[in-house]
VOVEXLO-514270 format. One record per residue: z, x, y of N, C-alpha, C in turn; residue in three letters. Coordinates in steps of 0.05 Angstrom, whole numbers, plus 5000, padded with zeros to 4 digits. Atoms other than C-alpha are relative to their C-alpha. Layout:
% VOVEXLO-514270
PT    n.w    n.u    n.v   ca.w   ca.u   ca.v    c.w    c.u    c.v   baza
PT      Z      X      Y      Z      X      Y      Z      X      Y    ALA
...
//
This chain:
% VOVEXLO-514270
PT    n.w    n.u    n.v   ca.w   ca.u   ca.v    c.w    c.u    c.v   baza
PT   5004   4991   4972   9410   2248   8649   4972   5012   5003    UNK
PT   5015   4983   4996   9351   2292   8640   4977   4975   4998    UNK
PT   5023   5013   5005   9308   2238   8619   4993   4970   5020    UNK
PT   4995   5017   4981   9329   2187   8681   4990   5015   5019    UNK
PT   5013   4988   4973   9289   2187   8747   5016   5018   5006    UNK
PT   4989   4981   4976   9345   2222   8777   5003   5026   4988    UNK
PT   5003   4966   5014   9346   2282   8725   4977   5000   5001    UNK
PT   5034   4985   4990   9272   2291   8732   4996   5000   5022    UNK
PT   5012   4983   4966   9273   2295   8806   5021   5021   5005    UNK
PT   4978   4963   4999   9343   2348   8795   4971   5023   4991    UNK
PT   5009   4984   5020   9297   2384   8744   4972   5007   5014    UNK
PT   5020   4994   4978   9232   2382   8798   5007   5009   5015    UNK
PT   4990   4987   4975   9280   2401   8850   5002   5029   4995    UNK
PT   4988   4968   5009   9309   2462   8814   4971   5020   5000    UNK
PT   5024   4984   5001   9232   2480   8791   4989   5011   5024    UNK
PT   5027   4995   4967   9200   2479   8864   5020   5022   5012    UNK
PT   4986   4987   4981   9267   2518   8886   4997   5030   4990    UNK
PT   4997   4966   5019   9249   2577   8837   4973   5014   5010    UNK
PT   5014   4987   4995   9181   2588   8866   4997   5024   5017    UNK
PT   4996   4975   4988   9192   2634   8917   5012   5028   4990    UNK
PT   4992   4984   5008   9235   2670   8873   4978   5020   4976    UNK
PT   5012   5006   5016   9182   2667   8820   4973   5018   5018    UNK
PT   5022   4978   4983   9128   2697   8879   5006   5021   5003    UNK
PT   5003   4973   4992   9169   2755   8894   5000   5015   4978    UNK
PT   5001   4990   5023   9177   2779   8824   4967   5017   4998    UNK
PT   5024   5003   5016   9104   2766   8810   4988   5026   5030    UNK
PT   5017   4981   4986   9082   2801   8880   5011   5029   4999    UNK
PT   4991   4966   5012   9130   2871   8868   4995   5001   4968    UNK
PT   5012   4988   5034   9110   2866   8787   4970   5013   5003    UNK
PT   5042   4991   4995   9027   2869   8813   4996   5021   5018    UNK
PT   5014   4975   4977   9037   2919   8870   5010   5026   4985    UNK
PT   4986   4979   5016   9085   2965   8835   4992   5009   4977    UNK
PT   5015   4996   5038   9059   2960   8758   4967   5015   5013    UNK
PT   5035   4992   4993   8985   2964   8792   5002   5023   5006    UNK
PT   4999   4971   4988   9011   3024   8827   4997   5021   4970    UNK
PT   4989   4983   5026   9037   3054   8762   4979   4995   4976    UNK
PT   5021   5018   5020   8981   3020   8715   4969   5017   5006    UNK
PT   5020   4981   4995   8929   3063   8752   5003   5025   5001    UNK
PT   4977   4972   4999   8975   3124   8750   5012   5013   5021    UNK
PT   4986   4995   4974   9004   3128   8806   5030   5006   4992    UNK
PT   4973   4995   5009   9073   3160   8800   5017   4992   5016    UNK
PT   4981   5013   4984   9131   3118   8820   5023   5017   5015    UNK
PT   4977   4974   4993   9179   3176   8831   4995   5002   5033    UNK
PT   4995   4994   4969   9169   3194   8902   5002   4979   5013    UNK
PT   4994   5032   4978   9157   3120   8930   5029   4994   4993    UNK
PT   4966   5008   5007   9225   3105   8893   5019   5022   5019    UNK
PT   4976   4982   4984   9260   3163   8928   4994   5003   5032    UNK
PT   5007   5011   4970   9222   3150   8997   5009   4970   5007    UNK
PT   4997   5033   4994   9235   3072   8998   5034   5003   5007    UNK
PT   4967   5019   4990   9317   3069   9006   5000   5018   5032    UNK
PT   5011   4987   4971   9294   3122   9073   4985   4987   5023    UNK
PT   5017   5018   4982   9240   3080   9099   5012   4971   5008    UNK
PT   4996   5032   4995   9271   3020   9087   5029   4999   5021    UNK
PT   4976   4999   4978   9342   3040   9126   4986   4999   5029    UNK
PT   5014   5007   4973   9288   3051   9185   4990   4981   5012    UNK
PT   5015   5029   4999   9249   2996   9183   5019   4980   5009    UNK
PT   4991   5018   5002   9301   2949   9168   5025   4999   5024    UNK
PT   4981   5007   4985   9352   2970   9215   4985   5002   5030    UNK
PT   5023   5001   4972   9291   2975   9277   5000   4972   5000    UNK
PT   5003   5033   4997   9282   2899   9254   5021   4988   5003    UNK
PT   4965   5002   4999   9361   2882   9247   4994   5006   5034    UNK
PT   4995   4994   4973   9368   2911   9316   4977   4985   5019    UNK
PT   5025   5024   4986   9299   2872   9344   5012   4972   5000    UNK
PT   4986   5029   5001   9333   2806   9319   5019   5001   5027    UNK
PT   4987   4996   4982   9391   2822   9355   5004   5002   5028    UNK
PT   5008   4999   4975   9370   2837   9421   4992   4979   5009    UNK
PT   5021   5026   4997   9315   2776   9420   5017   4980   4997    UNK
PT   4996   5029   5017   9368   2723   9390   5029   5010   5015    UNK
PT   4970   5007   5001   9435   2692   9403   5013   4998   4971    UNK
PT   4987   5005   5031   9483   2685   9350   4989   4980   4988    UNK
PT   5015   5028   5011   9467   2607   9341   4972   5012   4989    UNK
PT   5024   4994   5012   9395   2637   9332   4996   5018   4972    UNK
PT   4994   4990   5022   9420   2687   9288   4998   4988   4974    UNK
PT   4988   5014   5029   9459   2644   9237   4973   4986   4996    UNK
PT   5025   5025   5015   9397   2588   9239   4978   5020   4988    UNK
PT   5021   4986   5024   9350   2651   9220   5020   5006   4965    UNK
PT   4990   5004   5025   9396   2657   9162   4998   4981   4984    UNK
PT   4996   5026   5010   9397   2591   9147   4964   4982   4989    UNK
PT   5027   5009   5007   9330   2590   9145   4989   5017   4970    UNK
PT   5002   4985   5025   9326   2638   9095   4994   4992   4974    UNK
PT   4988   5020   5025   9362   2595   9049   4983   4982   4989    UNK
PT   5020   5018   5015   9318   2549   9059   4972   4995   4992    UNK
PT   5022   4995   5018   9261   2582   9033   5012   4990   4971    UNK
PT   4999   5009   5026   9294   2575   8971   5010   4978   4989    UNK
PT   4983   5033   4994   9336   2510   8978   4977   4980   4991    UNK
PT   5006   5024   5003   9275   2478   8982   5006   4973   5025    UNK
PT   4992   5021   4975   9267   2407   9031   5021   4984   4990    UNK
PT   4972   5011   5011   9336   2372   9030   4994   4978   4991    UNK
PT   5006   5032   5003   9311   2297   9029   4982   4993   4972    UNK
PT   5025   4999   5032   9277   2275   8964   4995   4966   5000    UNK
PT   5010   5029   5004   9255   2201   8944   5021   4981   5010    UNK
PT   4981   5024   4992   9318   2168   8939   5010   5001   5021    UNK
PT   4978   5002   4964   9345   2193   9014   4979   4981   5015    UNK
PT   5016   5010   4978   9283   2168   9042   5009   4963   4990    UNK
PT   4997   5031   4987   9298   2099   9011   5024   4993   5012    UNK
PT   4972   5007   4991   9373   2100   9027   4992   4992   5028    UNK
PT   5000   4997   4974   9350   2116   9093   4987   4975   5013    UNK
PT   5016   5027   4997   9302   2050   9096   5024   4985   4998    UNK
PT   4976   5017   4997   9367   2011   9066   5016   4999   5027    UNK
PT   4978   5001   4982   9414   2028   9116   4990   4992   5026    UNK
PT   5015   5006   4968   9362   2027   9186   5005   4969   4993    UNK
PT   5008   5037   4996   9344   1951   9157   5023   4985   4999    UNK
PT   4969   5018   4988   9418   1936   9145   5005   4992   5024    UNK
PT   4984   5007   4972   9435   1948   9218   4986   4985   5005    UNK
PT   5015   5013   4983   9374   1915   9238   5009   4977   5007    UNK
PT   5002   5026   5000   9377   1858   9203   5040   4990   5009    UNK
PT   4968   5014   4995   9456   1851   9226   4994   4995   5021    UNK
PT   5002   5011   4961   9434   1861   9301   4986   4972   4999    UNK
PT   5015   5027   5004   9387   1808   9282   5007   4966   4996    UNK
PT   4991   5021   5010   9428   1760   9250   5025   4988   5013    UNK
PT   4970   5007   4996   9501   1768   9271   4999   5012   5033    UNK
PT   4995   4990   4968   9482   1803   9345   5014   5016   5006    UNK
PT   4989   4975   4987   9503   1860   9377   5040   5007   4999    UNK
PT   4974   4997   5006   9582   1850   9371   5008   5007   4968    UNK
PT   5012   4992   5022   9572   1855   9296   4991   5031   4988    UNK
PT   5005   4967   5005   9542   1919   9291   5010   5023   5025    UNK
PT   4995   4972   4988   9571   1967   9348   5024   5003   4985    UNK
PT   4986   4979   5001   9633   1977   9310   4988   5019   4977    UNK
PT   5016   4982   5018   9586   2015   9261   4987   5022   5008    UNK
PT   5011   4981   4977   9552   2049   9315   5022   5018   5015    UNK
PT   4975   4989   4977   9613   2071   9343   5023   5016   4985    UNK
PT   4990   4985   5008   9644   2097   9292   4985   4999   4965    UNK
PT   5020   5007   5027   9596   2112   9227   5016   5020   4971    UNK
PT   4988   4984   5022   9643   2161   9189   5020   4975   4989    UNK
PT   4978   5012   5008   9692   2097   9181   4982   4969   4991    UNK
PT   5011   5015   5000   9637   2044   9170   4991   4994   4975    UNK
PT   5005   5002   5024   9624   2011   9111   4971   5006   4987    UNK
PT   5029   5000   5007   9552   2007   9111   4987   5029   5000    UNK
PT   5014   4964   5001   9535   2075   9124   5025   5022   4985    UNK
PT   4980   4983   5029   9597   2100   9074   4977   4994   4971    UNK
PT   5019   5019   5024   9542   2059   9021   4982   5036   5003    UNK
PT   5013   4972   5005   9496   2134   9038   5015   5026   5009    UNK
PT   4974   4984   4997   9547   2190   9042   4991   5023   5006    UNK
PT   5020   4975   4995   9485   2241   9042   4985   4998   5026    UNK
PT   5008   5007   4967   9457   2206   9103   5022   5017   5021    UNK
PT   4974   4997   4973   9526   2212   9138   5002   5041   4999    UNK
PT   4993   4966   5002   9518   2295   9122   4987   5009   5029    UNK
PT   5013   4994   4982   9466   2290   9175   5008   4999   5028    UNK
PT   4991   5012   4970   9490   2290   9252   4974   4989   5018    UNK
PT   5024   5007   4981   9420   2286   9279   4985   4969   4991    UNK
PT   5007   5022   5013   9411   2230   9234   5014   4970   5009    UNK
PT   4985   5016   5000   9464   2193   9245   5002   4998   5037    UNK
PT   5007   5006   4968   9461   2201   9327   4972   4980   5007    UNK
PT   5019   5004   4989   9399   2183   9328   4993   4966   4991    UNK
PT   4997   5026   5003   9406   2115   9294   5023   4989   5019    UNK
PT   4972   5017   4983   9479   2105   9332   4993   4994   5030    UNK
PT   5004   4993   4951   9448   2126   9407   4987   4986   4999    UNK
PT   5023   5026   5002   9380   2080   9396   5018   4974   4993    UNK
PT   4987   5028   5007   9419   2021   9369   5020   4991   5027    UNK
PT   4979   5002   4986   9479   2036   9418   4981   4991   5030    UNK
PT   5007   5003   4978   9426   2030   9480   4990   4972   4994    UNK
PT   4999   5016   5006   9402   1970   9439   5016   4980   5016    UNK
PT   4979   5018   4999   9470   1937   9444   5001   4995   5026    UNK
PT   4998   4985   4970   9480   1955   9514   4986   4977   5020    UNK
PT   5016   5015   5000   9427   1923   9532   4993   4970   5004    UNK
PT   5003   5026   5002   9432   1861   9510   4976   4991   4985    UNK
PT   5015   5016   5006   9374   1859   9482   4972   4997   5018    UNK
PT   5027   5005   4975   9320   1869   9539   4997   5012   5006    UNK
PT   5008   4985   5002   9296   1929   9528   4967   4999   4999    UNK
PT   5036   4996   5006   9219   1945   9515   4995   5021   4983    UNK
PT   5005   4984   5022   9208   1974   9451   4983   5018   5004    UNK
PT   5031   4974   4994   9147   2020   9478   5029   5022   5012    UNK
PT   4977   4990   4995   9210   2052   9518   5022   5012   4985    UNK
PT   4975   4992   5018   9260   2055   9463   4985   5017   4987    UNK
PT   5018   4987   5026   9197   2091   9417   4999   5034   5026    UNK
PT   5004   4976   4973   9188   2134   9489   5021   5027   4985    UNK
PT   4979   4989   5007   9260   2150   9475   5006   5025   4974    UNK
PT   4999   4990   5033   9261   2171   9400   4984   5018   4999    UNK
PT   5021   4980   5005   9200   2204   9404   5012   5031   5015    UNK
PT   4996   4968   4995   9230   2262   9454   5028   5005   4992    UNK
PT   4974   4988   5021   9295   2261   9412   4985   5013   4978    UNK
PT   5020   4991   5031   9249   2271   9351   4985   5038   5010    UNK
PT   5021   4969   4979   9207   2330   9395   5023   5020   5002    UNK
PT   4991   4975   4980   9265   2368   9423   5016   4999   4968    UNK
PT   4991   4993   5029   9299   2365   9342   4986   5019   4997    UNK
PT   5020   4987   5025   9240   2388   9311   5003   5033   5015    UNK
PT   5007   4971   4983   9228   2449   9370   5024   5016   4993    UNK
PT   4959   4990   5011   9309   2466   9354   4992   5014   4965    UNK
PT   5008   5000   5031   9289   2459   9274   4981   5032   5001    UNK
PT   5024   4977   5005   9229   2517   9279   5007   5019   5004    UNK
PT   4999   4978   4984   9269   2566   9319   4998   5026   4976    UNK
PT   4997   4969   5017   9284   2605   9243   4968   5005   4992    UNK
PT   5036   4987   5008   9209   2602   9230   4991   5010   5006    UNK
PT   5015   4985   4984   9184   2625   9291   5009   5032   4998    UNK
PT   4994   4974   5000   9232   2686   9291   4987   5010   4973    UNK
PT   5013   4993   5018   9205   2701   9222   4981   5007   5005    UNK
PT   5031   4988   4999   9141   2700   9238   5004   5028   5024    UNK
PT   4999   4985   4987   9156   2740   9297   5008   5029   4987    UNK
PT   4995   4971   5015   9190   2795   9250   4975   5008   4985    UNK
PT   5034   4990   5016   9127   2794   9205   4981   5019   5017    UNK
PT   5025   4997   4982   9084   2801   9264   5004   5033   5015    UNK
PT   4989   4982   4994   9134   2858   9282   5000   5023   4979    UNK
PT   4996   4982   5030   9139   2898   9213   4981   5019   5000    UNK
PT   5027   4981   5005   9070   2933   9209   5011   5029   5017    UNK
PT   5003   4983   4970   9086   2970   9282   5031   5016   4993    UNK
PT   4979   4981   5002   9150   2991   9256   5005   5011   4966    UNK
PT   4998   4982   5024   9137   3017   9187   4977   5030   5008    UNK
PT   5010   4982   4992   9090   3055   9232   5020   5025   5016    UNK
PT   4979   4986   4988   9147   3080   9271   5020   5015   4982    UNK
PT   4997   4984   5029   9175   3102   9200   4980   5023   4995    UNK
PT   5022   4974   5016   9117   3141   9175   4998   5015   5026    UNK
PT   4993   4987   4975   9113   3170   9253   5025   5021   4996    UNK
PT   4970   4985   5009   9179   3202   9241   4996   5014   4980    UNK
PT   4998   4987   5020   9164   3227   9172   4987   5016   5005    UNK
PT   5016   4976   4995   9103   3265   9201   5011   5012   5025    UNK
PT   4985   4973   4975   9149   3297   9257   5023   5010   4983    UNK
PT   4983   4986   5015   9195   3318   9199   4979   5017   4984    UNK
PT   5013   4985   5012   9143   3346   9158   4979   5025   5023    UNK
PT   5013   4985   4977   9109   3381   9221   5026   5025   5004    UNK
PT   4977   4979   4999   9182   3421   9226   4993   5010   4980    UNK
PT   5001   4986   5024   9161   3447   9153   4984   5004   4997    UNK
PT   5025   4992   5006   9100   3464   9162   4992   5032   4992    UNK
PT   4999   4975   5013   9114   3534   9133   5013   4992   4977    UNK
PT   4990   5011   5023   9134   3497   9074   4968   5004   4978    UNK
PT   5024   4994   5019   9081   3512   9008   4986   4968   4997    UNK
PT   5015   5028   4994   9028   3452   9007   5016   4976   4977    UNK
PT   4991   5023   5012   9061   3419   8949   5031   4993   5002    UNK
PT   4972   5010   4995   9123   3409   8983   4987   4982   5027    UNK
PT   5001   5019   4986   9092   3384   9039   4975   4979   4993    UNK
PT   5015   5011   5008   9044   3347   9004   5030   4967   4996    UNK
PT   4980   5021   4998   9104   3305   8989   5012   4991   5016    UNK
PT   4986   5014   4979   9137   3298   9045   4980   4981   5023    UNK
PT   5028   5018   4992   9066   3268   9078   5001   4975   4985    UNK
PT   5006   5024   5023   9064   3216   9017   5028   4985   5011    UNK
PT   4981   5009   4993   9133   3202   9035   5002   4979   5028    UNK
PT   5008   5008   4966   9115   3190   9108   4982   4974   4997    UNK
PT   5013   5017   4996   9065   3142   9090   5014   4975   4985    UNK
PT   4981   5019   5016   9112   3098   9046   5007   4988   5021    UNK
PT   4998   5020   4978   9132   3075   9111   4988   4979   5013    UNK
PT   5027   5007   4992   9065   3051   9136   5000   4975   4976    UNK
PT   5004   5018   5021   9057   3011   9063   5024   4984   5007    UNK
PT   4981   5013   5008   9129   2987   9068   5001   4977   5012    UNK
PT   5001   5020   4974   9118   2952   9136   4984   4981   4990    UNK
PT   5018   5016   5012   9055   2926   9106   5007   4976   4985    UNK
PT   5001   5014   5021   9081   2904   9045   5018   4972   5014    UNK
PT   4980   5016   4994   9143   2868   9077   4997   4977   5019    UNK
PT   5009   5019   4982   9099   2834   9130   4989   4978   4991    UNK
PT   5017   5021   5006   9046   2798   9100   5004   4994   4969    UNK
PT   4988   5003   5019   9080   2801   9033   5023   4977   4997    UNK
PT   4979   5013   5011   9141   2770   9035   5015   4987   5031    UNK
PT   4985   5011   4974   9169   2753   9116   4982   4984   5004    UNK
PT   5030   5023   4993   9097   2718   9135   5004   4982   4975    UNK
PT   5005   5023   5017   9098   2677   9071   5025   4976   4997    UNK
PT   4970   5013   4993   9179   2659   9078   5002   4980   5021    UNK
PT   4998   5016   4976   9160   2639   9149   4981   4976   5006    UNK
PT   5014   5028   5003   9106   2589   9128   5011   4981   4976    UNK
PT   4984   5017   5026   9151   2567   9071   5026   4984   5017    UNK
PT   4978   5005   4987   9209   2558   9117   4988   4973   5014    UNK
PT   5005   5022   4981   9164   2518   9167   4991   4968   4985    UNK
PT   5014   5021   5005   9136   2471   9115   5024   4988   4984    UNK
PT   4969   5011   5013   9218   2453   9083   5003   4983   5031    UNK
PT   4992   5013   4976   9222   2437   9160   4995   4980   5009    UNK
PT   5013   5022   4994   9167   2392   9170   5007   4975   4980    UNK
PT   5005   5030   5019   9176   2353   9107   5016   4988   5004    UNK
PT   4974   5012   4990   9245   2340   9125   5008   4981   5027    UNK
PT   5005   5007   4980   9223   2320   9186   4998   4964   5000    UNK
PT   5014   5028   5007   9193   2252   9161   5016   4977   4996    UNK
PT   4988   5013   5005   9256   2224   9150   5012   4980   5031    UNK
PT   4995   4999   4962   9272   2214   9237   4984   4985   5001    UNK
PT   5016   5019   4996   9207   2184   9226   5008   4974   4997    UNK
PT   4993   5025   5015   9228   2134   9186   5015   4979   5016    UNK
PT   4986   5028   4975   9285   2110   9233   4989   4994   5019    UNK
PT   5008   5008   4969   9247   2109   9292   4981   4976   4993    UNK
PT   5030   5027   5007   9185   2065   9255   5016   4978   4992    UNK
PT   4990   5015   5001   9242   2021   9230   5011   4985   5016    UNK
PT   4986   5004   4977   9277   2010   9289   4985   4989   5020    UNK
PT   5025   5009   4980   9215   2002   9338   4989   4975   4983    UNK
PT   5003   5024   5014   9182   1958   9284   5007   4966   4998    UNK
PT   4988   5016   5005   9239   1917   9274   5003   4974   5027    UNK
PT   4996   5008   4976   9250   1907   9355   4969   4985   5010    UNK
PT   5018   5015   4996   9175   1888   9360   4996   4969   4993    UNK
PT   4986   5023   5023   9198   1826   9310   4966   5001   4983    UNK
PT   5002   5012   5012   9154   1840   9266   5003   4994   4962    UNK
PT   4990   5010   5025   9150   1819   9190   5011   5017   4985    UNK
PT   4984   4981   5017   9195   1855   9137   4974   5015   4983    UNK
PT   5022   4992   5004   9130   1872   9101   4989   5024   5017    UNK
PT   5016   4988   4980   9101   1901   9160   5025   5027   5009    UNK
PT   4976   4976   4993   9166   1941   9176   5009   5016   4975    UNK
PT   4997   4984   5029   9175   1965   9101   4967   5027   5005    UNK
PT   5019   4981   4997   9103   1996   9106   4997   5019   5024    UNK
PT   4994   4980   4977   9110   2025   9176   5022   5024   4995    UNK
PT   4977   4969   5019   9173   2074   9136   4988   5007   4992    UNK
PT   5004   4998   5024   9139   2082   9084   4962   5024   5014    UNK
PT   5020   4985   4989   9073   2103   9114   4995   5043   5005    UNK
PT   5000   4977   4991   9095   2173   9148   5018   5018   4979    UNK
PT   4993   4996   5014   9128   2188   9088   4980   5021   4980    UNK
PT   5022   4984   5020   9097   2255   9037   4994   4984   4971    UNK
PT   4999   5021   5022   9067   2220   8980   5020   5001   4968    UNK
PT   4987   4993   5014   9107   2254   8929   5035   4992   5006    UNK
PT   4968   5003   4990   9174   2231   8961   4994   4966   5013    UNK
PT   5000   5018   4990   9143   2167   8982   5014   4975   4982    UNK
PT   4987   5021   5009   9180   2106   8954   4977   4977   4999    UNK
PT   5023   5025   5001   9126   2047   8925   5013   4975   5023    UNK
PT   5000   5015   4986   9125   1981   8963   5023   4978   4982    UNK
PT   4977   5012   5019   9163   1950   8908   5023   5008   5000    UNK
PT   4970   4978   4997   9217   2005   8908   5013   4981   5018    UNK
PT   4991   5012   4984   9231   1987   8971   5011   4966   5009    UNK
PT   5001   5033   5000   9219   1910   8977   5023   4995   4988    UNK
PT   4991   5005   5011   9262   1900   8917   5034   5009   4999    UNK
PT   4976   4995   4987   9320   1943   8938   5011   4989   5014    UNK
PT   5001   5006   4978   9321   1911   9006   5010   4971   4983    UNK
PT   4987   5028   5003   9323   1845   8966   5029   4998   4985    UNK
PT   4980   4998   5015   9381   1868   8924   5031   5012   5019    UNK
PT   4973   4999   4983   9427   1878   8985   5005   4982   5022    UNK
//
């Protein structure tokens, strides 16, 4: 297993899914050690941080909240995940995904529209699309081949492919804008974090201002304390939410490329022209690391 394509792209998957984990280590070992490495004494940030961070975090918690629906909620969760998840699609979905478009095609093609809608019409019970079982996980995937084909059928056949691409393209658009919503909120908390670790340390200097008959090295501490807030916001912004939310957006995009695929296959196909020419039109908008050679494909395609 380990030494078969498909265990070296598990064993690449697993690696790329550890990075993030692998950044935050490395960025609290360099800020924290550096702190302590120059002598900075960890003792009071450690006993200021679970204070600052109840503020912070529940000012941001409660900002979500307000700003977001549930749906928005859960998908910022979900986005989370898939900082570390990693992009779902890997080499072999993208060719499944070529197999199965050129199946239908070539059925509408061959056997005509009676032929392929009961596939369209019902794809959980269909043989050809039971053949990718990881495809069928997708709903946007699977609509979006059944509704294009289904207007196909419909049709008859006398459609105008610039139209059907019209089509796809603001299905594809209004996905993707849906897809971003956990990134944007991310960024938006990032963008939010600084102003409210200020609103932390704010607070600590209207508690230490009550003690200001306190001897300087008490309130020397409770000042240092106060500013732990200020750093925390910092750290949490451009540290670790801002980097999540450009990690999040780029699992989004790659994933993205697969929508492509049906639509260039599908338009392609309807243009009539050559299998050649419609293999490389998939294949094209594809990341090169996930891209499938010309042979891959070809040779698959000939083996079904």
């Amino acid at each position: 297993m380990a030494g078969s394509p498909v265990g070296i792209a598990v064993q690449g998957q697993v690696s790329l899914s550890m990075f993030p984990a692998i950044g935050l280590v490395v960025l609290l070992g360099l800020v924290f050690g550096g702190f302590a490495f120059t002598g900075g004494n960890l003792a009071p940030v450690m006993h200021a941080l679970p204070h600052e961070m109840l503020i912070i975090g529940g000012a941001a918690v409660g900002a979500l909240i307000i700003g977001n629906s549930g749906a928005d909620l859960k998908a910022l969760g979900a986005g989370f995940v898939k900082v570390f998840k990693g992009p779902k699609y890997q080499k072999q979905d993208y060719l499944d995904c070529i197999f199965l478009v050129s199946k239908l095609m070539k059925m509408l093609r061959t056997d005509g529209p009676v032929a392929v809608e009961p596939h369209i019409e019902s794809p959980d019970t269909s043989a050809i699309f039971g053949e990718f079982p990881k495809l069928l996980t997708d709903p946007t995937l699977v609509h979006m081949i059944c509704d294009t084909l289904r207007l196909v059928v419909v049709s008859s056949g006398t459609l105008d492919p610039h139209a059907v691409e019209d089509v796809m393209d603001n299905a594809i658009k209004a996905h993707h804008h849906h897809e971003l919503r956990p990134a944007e909120n991310m960024q938006g908390l990032s963008d939010a974090l600084p102003a409210l670790g200020i609103v932390a340390a704010v607070l600590g200097v209207v508690k230490t201002m009550g003690s200001i008959d306190k001897p300087p090295s008490v309130l020397g501490g409770m000042i240092g304390s106060a500013l732990v807030g200020t750093f925390l916001g910092v750290l949490l912004a451009y540290g670790i939410v801002g980097p999540f939310s450009n990690r999040c957006k780029a699992v989004i995009e790659e994933d993205a490329a697969i929508y492509h695929v049906v639509k260039q296959i599908i338009i392609a196909s309807l243009h009539g022209h050559p299998l050649p020419l419609v293999i490389e039109a998939a294949r094209s908008g594809i990341a090169h690391h996930n891209q499938p050679s010309f042979a891959d494909v070809f040779d698959g395609m000939r083996g079904r």
